[in-house]
Biotite code that builds the C-alpha atoms (Angstrom):
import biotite.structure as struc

atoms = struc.array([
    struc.Atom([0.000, 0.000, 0.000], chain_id="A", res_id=1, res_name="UNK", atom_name="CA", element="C"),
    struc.Atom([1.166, 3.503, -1.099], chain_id="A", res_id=2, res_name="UNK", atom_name="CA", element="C"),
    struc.Atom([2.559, 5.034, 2.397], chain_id="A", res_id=3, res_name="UNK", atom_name="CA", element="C"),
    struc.Atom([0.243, 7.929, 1.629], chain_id="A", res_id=4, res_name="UNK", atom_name="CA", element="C"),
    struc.Atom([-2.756, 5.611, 2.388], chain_id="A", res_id=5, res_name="UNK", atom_name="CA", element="C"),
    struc.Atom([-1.363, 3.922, 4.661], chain_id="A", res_id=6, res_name="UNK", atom_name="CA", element="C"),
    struc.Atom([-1.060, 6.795, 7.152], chain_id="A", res_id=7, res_name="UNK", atom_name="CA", element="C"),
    struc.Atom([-4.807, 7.267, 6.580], chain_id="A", res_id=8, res_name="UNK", atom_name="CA", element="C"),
    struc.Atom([-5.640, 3.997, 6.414], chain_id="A", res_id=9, res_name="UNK", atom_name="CA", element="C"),
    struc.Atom([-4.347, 3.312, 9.996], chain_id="A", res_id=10, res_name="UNK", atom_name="CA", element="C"),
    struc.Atom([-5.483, 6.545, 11.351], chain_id="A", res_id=11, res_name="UNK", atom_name="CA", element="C"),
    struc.Atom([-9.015, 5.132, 11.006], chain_id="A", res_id=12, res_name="UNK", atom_name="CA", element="C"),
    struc.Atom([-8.331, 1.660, 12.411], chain_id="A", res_id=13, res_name="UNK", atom_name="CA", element="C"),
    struc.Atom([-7.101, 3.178, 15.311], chain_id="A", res_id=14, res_name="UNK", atom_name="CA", element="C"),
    struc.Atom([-10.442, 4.925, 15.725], chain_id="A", res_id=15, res_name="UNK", atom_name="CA", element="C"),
    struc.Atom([-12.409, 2.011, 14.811], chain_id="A", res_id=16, res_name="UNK", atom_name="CA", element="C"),
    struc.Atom([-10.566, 0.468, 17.441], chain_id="A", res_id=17, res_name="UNK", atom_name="CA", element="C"),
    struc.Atom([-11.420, 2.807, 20.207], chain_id="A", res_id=18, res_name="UNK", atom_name="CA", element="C"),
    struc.Atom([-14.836, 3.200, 19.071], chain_id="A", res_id=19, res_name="UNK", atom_name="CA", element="C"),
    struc.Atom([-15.365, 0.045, 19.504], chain_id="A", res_id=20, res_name="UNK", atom_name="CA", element="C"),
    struc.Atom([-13.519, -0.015, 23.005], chain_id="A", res_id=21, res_name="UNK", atom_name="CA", element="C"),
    struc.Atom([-15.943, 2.427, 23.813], chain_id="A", res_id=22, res_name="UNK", atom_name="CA", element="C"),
    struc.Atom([-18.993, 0.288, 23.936], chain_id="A", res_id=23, res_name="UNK", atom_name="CA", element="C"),
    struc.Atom([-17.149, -3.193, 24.442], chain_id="A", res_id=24, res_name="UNK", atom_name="CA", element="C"),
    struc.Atom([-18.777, -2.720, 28.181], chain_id="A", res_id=25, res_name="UNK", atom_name="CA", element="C"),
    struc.Atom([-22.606, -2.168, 26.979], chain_id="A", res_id=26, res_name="UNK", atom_name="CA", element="C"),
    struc.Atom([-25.277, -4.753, 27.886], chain_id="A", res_id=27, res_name="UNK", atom_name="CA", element="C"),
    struc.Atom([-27.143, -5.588, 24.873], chain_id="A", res_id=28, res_name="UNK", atom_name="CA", element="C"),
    struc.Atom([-30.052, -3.672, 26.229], chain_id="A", res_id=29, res_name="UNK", atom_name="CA", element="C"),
    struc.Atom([-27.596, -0.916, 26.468], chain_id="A", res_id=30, res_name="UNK", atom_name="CA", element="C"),
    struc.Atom([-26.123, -1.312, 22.825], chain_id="A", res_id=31, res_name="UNK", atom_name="CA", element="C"),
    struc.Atom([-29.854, -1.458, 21.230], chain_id="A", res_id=32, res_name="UNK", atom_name="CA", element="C"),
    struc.Atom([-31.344, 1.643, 23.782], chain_id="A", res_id=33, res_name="UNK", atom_name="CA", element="C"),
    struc.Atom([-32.952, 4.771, 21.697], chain_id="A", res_id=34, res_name="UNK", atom_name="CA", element="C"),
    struc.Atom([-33.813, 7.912, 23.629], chain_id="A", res_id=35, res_name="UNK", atom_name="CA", element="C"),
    struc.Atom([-36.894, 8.396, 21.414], chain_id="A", res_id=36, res_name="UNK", atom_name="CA", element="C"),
    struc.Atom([-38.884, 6.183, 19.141], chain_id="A", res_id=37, res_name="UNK", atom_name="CA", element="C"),
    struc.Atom([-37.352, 6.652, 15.754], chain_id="A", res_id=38, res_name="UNK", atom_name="CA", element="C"),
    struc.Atom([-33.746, 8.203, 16.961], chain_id="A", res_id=39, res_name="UNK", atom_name="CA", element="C"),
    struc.Atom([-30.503, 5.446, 16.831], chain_id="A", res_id=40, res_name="UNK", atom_name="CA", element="C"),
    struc.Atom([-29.255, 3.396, 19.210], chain_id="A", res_id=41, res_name="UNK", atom_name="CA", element="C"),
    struc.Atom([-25.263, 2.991, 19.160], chain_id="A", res_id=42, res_name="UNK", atom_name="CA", element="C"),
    struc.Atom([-26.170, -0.655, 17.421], chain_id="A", res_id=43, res_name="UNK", atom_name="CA", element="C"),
    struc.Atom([-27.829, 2.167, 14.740], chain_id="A", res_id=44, res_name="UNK", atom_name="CA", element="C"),
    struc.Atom([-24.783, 4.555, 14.411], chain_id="A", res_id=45, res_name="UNK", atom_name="CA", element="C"),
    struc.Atom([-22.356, 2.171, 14.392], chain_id="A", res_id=46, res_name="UNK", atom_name="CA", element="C"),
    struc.Atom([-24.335, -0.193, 11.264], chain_id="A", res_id=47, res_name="UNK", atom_name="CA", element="C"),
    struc.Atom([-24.934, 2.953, 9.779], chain_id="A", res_id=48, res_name="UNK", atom_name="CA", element="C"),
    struc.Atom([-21.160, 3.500, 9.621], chain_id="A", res_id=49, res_name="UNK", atom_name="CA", element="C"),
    struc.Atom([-20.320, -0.060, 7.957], chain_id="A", res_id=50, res_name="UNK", atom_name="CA", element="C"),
    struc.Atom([-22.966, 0.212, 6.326], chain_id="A", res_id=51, res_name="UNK", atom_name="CA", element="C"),
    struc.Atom([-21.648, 3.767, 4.608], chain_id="A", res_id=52, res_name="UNK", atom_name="CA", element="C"),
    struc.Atom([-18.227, 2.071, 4.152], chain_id="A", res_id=53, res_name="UNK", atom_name="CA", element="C"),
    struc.Atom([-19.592, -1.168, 2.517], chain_id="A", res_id=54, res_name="UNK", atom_name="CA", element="C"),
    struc.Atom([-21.378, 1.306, -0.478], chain_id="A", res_id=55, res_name="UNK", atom_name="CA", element="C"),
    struc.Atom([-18.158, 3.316, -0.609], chain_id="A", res_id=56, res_name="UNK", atom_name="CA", element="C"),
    struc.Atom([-15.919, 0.196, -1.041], chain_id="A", res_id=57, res_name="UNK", atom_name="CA", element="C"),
    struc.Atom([-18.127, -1.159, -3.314], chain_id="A", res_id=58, res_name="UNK", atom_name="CA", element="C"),
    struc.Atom([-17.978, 1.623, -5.816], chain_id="A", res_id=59, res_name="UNK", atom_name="CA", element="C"),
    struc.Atom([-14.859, 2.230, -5.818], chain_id="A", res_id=60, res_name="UNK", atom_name="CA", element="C"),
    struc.Atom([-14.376, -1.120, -6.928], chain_id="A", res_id=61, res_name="UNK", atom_name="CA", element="C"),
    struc.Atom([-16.490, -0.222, -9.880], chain_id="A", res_id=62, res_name="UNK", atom_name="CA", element="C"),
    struc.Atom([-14.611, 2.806, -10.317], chain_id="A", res_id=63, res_name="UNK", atom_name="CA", element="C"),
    struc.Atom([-11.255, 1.245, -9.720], chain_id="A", res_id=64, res_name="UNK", atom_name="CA", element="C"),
    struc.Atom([-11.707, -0.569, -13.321], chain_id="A", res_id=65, res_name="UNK", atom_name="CA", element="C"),
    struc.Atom([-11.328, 2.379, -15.075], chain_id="A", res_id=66, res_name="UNK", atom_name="CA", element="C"),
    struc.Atom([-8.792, 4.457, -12.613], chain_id="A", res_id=67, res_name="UNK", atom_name="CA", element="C"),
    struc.Atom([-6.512, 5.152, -15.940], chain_id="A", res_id=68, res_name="UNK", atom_name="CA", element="C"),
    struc.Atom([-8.798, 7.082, -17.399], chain_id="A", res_id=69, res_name="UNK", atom_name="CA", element="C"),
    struc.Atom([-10.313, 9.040, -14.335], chain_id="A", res_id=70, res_name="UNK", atom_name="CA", element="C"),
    struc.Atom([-9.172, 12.572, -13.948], chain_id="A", res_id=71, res_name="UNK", atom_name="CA", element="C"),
    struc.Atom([-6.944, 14.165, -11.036], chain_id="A", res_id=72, res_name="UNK", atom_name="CA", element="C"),
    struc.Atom([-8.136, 15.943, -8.626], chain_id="A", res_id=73, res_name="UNK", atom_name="CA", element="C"),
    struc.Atom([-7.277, 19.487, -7.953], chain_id="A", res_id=74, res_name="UNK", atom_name="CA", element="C"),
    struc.Atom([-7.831, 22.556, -6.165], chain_id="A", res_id=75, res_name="UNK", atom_name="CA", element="C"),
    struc.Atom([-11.761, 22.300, -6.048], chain_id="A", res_id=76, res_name="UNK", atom_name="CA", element="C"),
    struc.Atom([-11.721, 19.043, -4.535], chain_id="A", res_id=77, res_name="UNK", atom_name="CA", element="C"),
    struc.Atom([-9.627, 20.456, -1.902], chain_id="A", res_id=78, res_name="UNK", atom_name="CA", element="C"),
    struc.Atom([-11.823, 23.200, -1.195], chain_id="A", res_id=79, res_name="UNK", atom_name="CA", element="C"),
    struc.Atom([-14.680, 20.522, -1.495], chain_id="A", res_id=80, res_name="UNK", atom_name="CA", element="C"),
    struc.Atom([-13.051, 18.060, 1.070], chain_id="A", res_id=81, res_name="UNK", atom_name="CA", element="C"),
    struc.Atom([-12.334, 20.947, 3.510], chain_id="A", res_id=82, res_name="UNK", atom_name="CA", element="C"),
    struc.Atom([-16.443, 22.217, 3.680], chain_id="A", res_id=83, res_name="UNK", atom_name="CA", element="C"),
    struc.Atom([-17.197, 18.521, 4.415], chain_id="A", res_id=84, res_name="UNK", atom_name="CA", element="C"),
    struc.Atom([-14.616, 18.299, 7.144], chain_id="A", res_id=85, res_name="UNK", atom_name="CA", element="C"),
    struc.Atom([-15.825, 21.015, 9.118], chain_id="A", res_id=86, res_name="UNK", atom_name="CA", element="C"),
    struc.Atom([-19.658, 20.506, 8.146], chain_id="A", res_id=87, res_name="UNK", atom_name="CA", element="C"),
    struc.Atom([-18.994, 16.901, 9.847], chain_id="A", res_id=88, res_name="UNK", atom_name="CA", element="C"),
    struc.Atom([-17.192, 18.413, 12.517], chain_id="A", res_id=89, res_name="UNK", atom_name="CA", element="C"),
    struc.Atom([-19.857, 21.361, 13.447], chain_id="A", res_id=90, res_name="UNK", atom_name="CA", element="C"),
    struc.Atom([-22.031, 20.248, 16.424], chain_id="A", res_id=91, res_name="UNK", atom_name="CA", element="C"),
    struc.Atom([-25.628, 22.038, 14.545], chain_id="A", res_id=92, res_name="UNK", atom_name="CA", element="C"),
    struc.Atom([-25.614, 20.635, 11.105], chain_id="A", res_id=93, res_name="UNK", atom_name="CA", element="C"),
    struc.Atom([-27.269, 17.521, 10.827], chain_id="A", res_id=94, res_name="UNK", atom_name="CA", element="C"),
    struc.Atom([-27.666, 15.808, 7.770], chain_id="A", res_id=95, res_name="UNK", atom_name="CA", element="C"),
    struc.Atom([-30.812, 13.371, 6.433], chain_id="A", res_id=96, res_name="UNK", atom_name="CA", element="C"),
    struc.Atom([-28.669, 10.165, 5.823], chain_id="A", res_id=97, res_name="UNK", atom_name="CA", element="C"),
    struc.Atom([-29.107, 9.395, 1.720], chain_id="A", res_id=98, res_name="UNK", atom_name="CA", element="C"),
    struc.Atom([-32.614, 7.141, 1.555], chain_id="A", res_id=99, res_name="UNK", atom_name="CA", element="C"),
    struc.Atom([-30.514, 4.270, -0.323], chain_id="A", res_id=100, res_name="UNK", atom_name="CA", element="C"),
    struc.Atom([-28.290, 4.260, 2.730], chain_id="A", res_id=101, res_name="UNK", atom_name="CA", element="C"),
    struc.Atom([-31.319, 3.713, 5.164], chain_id="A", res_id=102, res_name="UNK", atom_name="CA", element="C"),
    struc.Atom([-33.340, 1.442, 3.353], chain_id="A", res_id=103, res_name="UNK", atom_name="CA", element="C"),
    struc.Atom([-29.988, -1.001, 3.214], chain_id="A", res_id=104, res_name="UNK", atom_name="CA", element="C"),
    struc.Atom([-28.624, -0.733, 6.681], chain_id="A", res_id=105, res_name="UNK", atom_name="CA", element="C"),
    struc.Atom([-29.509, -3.962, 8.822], chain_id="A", res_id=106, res_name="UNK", atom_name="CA", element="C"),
    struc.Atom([-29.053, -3.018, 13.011], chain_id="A", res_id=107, res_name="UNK", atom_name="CA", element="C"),
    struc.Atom([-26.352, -5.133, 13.829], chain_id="A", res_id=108, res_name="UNK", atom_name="CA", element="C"),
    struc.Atom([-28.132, -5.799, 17.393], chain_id="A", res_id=109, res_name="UNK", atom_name="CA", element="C"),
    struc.Atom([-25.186, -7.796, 18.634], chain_id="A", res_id=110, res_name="UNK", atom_name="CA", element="C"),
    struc.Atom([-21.611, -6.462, 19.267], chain_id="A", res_id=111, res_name="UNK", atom_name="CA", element="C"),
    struc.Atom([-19.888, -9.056, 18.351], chain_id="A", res_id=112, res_name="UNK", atom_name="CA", element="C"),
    struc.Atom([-21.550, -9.210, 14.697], chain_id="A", res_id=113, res_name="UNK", atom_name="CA", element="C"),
    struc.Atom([-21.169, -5.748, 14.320], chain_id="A", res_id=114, res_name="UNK", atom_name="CA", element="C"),
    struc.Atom([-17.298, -5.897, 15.409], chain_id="A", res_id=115, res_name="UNK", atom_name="CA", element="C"),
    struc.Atom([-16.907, -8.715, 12.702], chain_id="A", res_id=116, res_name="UNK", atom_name="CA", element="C"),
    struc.Atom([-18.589, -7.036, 9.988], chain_id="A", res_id=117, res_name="UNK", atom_name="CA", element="C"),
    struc.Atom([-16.897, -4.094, 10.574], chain_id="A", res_id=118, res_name="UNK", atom_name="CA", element="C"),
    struc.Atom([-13.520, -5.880, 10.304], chain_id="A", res_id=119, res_name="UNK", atom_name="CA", element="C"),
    struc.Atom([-14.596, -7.549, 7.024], chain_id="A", res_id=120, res_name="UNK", atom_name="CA", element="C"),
    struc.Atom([-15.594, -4.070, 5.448], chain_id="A", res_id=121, res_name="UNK", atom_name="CA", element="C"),
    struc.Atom([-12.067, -2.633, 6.552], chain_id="A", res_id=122, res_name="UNK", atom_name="CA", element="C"),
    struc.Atom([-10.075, -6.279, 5.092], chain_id="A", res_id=123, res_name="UNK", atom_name="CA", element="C"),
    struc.Atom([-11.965, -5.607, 1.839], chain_id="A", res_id=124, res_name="UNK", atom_name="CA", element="C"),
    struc.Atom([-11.108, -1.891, 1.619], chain_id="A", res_id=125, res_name="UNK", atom_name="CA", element="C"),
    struc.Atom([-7.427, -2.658, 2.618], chain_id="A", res_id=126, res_name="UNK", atom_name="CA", element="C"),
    struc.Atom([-7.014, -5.251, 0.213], chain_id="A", res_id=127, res_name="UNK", atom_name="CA", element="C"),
    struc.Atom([-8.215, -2.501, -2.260], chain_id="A", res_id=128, res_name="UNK", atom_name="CA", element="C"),
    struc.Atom([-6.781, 0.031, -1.246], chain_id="A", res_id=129, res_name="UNK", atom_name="CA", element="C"),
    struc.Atom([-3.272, -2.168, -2.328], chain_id="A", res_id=130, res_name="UNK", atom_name="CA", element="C"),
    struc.Atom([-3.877, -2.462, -5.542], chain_id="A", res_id=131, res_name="UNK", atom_name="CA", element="C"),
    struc.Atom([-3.958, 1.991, -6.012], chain_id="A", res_id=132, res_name="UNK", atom_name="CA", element="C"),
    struc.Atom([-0.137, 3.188, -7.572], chain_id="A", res_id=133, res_name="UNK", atom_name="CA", element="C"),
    struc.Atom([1.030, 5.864, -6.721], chain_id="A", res_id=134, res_name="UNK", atom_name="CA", element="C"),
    struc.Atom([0.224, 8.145, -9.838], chain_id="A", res_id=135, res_name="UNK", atom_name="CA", element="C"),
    struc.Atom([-3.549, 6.784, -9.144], chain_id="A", res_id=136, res_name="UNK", atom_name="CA", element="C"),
    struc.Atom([-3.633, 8.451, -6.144], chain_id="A", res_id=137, res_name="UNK", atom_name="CA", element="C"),
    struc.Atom([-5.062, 11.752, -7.121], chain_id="A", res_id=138, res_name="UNK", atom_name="CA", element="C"),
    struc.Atom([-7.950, 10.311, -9.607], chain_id="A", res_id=139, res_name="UNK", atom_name="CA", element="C"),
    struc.Atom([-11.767, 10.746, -8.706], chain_id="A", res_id=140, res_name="UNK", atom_name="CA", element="C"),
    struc.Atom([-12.812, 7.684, -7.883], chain_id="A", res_id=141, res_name="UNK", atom_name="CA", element="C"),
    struc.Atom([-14.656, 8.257, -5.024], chain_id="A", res_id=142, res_name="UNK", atom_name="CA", element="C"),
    struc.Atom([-18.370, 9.911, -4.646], chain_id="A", res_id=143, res_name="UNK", atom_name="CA", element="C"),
    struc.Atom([-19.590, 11.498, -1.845], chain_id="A", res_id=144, res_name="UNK", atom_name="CA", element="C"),
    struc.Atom([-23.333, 12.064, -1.900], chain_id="A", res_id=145, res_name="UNK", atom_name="CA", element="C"),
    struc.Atom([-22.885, 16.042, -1.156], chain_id="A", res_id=146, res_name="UNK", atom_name="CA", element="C"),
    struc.Atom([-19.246, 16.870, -2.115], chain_id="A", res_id=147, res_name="UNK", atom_name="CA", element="C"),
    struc.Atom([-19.341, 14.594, -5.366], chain_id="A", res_id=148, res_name="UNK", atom_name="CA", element="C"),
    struc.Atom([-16.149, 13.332, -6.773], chain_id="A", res_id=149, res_name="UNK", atom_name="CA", element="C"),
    struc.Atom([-13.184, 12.661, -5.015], chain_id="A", res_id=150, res_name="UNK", atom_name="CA", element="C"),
    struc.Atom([-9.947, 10.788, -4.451], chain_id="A", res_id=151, res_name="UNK", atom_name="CA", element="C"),
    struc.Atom([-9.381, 7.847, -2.321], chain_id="A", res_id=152, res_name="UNK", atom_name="CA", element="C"),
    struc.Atom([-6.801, 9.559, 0.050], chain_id="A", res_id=153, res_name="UNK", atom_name="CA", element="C"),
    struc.Atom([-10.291, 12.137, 0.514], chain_id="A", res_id=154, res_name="UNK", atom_name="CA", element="C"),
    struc.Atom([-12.478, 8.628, 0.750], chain_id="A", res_id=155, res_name="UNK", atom_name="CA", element="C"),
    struc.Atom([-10.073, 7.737, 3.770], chain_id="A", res_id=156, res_name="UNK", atom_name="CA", element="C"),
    struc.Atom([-10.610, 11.144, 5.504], chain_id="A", res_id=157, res_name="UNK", atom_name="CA", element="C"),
    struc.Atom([-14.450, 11.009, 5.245], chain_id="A", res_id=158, res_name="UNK", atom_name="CA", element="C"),
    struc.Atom([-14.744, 7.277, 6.643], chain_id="A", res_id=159, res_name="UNK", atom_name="CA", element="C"),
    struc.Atom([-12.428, 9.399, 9.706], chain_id="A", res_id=160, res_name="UNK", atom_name="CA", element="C"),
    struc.Atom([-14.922, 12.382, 9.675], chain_id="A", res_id=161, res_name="UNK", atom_name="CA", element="C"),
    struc.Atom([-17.828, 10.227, 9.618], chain_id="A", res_id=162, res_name="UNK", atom_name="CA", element="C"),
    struc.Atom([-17.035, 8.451, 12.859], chain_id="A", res_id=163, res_name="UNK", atom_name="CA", element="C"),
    struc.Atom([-16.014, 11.722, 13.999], chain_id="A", res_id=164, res_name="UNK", atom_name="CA", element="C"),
    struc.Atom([-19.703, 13.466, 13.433], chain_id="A", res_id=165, res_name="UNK", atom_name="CA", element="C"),
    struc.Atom([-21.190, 10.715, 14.666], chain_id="A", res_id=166, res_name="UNK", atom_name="CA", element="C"),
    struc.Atom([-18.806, 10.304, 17.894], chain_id="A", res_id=167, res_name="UNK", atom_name="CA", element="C"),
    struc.Atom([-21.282, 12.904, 19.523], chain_id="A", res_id=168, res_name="UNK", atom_name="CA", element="C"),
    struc.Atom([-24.361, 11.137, 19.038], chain_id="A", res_id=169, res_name="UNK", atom_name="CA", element="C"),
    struc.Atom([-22.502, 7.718, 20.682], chain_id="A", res_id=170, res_name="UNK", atom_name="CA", element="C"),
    struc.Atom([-21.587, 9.668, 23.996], chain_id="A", res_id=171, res_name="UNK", atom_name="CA", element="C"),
    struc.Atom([-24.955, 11.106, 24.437], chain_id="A", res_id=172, res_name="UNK", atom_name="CA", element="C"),
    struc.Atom([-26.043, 7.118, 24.423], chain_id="A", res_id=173, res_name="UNK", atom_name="CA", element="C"),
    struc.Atom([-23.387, 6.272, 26.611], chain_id="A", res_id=174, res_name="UNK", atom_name="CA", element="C"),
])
């Protein structure tokens, strides 16, 4: 793997790993508790998450095919990829996650599920993430619903910022 990526690509199993430390002590009752009828439980958030990754990975698989003729990114992206940091970051903007997204999350109501599938999302996105060269790096391969195309060093820093913006909504649980 390019070193690039692999910076960012242990940077967010570091955080997967203490996210997941985090609620290693909930009861199941505890894992699968919403505050309100139709508001998440962490078992929500955190399938939500894999559930975001899976649909990422899988289309930039797609995309991967055709990474030679994909343009670079450039200054715009940049500019892009910094207004989704902070709007993930910002405590008051909350965002409707994409229907497609909802309708094909399952709750993981066991941790132990959740902590396997989770591993198996981040194997398969290693694994792909091996086969990018280095003069690949900078291609748009990578869609985000709001920010739209991307690169796959800006895919790693949303699946960080995504954990990130939802961090919040975990404590509050906790």
């Amino acid at each position: 793997m390019q070193p690039s990526l692999q910076k960012l690509f242990t940077l967010i199993e570091d955080q997967r790993n203490e996210t997941l430390k985090s609620v290693r002590h909930l009861t199941p009752e505890q894992f699968n508790f919403t505050s309100a009828p139709g508001k998440w439980s962490v078992a929500d958030i955190l399938s939500h998450i894999i559930t975001a990754e899976r649909f990422s990975i899988l289309y930039l698989r797609k995309k991967i095919q055709g990474i030679a003729d994909a343009k670079d990114t450039g200054l715009i992206e940049e500019i892009k990829m910094t207004l989704l940091k902070i709007s993930q970051r910002l405590p008051g903007i909350k965002f409707k996650a994409p229907r497609f997204l909802v309708e094909n999350t399952p709750t993981h109501k066991d941790l132990s599920t959740l902590e396997f599938e989770w591993e198996s999302v981040r194997k398969e996105f290693k694994e792909l993430l091996e086969t990018i060269p280095q003069q690949h790096i900078n291609r748009k391969i990578y869609k985000h619903v709001r920010a739209g195309y991307l690169n796959i060093q800006h895919a790693l820093i949303f699946f960080r910022e995504h954990i990130i913006h939802h961090t919040p909504q975990i404590k509050k649980l906790l």
